[in-house]
N, C-alpha and C positions, 0 to 999 in steps of 0.2 A: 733387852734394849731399854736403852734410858725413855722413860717418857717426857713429850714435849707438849708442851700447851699450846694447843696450835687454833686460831682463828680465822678459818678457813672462809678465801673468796675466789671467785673466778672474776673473768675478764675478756672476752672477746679479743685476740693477737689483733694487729695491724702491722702496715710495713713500720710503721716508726718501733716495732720492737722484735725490729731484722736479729738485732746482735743478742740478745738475750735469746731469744728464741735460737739461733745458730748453736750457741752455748751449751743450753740443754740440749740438742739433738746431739749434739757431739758427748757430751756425756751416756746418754742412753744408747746412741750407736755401740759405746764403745762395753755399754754394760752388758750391752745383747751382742757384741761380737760383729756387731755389723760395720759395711765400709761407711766411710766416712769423707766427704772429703769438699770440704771448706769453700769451694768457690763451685763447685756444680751443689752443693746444699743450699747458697744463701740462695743460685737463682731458682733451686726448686722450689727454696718456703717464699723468696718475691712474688713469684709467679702464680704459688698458692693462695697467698695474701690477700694480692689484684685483681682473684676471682671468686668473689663470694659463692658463687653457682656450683664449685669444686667440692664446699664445705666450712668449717672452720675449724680455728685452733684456738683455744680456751689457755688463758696463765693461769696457774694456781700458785693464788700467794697467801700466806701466814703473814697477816698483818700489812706494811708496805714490801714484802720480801718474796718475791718469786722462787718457789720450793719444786715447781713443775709445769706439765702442759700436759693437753689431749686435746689429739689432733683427729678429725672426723672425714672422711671422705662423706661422699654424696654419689648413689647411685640407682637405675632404675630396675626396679627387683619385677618379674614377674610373676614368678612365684608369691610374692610378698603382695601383689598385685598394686605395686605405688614405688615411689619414692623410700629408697633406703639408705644405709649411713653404715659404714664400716669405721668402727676402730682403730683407727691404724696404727696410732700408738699415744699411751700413756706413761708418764714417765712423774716419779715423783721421788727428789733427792733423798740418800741414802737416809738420813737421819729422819724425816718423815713416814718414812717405810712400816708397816708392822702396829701401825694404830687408828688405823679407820678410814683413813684417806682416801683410799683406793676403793673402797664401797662407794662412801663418799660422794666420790668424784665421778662414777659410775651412776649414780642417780642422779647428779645435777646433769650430765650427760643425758641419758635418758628423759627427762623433764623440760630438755633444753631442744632434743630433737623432737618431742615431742609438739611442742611450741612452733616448728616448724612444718607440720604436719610429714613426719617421718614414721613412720608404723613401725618398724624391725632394725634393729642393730645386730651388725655383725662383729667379731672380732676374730685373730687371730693369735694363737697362743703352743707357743711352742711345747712340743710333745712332751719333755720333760722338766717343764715349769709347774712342779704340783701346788708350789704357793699360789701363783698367780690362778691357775685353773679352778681353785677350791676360794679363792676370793669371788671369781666369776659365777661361777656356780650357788655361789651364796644369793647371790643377789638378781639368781632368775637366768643366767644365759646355761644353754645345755649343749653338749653335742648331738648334733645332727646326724653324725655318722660320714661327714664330707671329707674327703682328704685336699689341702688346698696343694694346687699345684702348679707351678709357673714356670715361662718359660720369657729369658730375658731378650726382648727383638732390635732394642735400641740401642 
């Protein structure tokens, strides 16, 4: 992969950045296969947006040029015994991929909930995703031995 000189910042989302934000998600839906669909998405990231308590959503731009996002839930762990933060998804355009980013972006995350007083991050990572799993792994998250398992009620 070609290298890019990249000048890595984040950013705190708001609703004034509905459409780019919609943008990305429909790109990384579609990378990870998942559904998509343009008008129940913009109200789920409006209504994520409008509730800081939920979480937040970070841009990640190279310069003035938005290259990605990671998006945080917020939840209360008891095991964890406090306030915890799931991953729920990062996403960083193809050509940024494969050079540091993704560590990266995992430590301003980290450092970022931390600031919040969050103690434990979760993520999710598909079973046969071994890039993503050994980027994770690098930088401190392990398996637990959990299987996550859902069930859609809405």
């Amino acid at each position: 992969m070609l290298s890019v000189d990249v000048n890595v910042a984040y950013r705190v989302a708001t609703s004034k950045d509905i459409d780019v934000l919609l943008q990305l998600v429909e790109e990384f839906h579609k990378f990870e296969k998942l559904r998509f669909d343009p008008v129940l998405d913009r109200v789920s990231l409006q209504q994520f947006l409008n509730s800081p308590t939920l979480g937040r959503i970070w841009l990640i731009y190279d310069r003035k040029q938005v290259i990605g996002y990671a998006a945080v839930t917020f939840s209360y762990s008891i095991e964890f015994r406090g306030i915890g933060a799931c991953l729920d998804e990062l996403y960083l355009r193809k050509a940024y991929r494969g050079q540091g980013l993704g560590s990266k972006t995992l430590k301003f995350v980290e450092e970022a909930c931390q600031s919040l007083g969050i103690s434990a991050i979760a993520l999710v990572v598909h079973h046969d995703n071994d890039r993503a799993k050994q980027v994770y792994q690098k930088v401190g998250y392990d398996d637990r031995g959990y299987q996550l398992m859902t069930k859609t009620i809405g």
